[in-house]
C-alpha positions in Angstrom: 0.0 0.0 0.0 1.2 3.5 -0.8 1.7 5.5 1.9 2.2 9.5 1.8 6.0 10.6 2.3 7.5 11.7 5.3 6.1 15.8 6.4 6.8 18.3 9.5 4.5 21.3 10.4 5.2 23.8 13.1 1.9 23.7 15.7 2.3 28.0 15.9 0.2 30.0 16.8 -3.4 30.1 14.9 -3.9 33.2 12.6 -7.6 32.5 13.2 -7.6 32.3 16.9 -5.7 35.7 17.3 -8.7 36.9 15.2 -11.2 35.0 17.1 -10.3 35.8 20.3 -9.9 39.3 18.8 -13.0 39.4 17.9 -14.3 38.0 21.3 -12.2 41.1 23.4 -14.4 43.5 20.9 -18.0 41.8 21.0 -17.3 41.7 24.8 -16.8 45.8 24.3 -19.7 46.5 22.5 -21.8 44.4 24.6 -20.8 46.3 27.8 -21.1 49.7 26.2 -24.6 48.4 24.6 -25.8 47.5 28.4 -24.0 50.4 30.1 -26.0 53.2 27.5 -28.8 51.3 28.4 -28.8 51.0 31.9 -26.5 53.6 33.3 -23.2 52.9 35.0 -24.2 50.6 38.3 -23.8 47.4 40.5 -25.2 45.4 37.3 -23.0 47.1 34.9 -19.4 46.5 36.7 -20.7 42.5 37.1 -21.1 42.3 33.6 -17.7 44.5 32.8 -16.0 41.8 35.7 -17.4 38.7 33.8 -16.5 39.6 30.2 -12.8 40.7 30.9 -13.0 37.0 33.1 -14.2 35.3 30.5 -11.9 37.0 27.2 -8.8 36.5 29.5 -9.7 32.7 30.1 -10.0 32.9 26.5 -6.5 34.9 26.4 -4.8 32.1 28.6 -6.7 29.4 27.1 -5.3 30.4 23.8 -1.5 31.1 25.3 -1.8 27.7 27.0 -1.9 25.5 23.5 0.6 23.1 23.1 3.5 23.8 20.9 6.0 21.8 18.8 5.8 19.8 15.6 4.0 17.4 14.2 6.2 14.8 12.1 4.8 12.3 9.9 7.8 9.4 8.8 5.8 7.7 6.5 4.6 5.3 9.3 3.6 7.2 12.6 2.9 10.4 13.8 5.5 12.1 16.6 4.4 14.9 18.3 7.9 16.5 18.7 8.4 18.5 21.7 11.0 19.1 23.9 10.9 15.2 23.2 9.8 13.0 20.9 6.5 11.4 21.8 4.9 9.1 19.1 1.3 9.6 18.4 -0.8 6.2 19.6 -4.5 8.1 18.0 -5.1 10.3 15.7 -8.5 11.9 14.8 -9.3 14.5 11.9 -13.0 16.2 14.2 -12.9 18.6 10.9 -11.4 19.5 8.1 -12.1 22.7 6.3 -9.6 22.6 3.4 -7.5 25.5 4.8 -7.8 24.5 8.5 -8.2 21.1 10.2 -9.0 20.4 13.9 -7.1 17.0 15.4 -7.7 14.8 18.5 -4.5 13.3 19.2 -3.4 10.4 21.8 -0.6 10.4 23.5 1.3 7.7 26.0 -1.1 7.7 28.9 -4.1 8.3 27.2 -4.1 11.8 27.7 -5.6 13.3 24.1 -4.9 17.3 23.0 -6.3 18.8 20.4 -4.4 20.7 17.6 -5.9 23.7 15.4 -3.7 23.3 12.0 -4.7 26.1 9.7 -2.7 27.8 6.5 -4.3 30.6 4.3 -1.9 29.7 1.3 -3.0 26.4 0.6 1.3 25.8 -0.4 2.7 22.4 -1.0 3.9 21.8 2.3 0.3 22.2 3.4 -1.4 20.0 1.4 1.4 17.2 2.3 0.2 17.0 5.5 -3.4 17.1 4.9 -2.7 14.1 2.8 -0.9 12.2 5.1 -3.2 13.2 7.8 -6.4 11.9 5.9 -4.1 8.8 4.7 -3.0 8.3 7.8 -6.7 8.4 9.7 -8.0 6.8 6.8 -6.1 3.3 6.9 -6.2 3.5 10.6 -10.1 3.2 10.3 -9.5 0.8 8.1 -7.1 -1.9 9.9 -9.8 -1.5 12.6 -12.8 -2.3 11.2 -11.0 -5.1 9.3 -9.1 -6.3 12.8 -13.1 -5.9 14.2 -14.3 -8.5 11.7 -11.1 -11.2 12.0 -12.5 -14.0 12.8 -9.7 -15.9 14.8 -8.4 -19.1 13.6 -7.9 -21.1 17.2 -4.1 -20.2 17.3 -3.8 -19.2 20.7 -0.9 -16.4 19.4 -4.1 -14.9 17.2 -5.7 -12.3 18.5 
């Protein structure tokens, strides 16, 4: 079976959750300005001030706290390299919009992160690793369902 060649991409910062989370800080804004011309400045006005700026920075931190590295593809398995290298045990495309994917990944101890990929160029180096990430995903479905329907043969090394 032909598998895609080996790729690396950086797991940097997302353009679009700068913008998102930009875009949260300013609906936050106009929402308090909205309620504060409407209601006057008061007790109800500085609770909703308190609980936007808590939620935008849990957004803030949320965003700042995304793990970093690179994700390598050698042809065979995924590594998640960090500051080292930890192979990928699962690997789950949750969507795919052409010029950004979202990722469930496993790691050693079952503990699972998820990865925002996204490129606004659509290059070469992009589309690598959306083919090797739908290849990859793909044939792992595949070797389940098929490992699902073995029916074992008595060899008690089988399954």
């Amino acid at each position: 079976m032909h598998r895609p060649p080996a790729v690396l991409w950086d797991l940097g910062p997302s353009r679009w959750k700068r913008r998102a989370l930009g875009g949260l800080i300013l609906l936050a804004a106009l929402v308090w300005l909205g309620f504060l011309r409407m209601q006057g400045w008061g007790v109800s006005s500085a609770v909703l001030l308190a609980t936007l700026l808590a939620g935008t920075l849990t957004a803030a931190i949320g965003r700042s706290g995304s793990p970093g590295g690179q994700l390598s593809w050698d042809g065979e398995q995924w590594h998640w390299l960090t500051d080292r290298d930890l192979p990928l045990q699962t690997m789950v495309c949750m969507l795919d919009l052409q010029v950004m994917m979202l990722l469930r990944v496993g790691v050693e101890g079952g503990k699972s992160h998820w990865f925002w990929l996204d490129s606004s160029d659509m290059n070469a180096s992009w589309k690598a690793v959306r083919r090797a990430i739908v290849a990859s995903t793909y044939n792992a479905r595949q070797g389940a369902s098929q490992e699902a329907g073995r029916i074992p043969n008595g060899d008690p090394h089988d399954g």
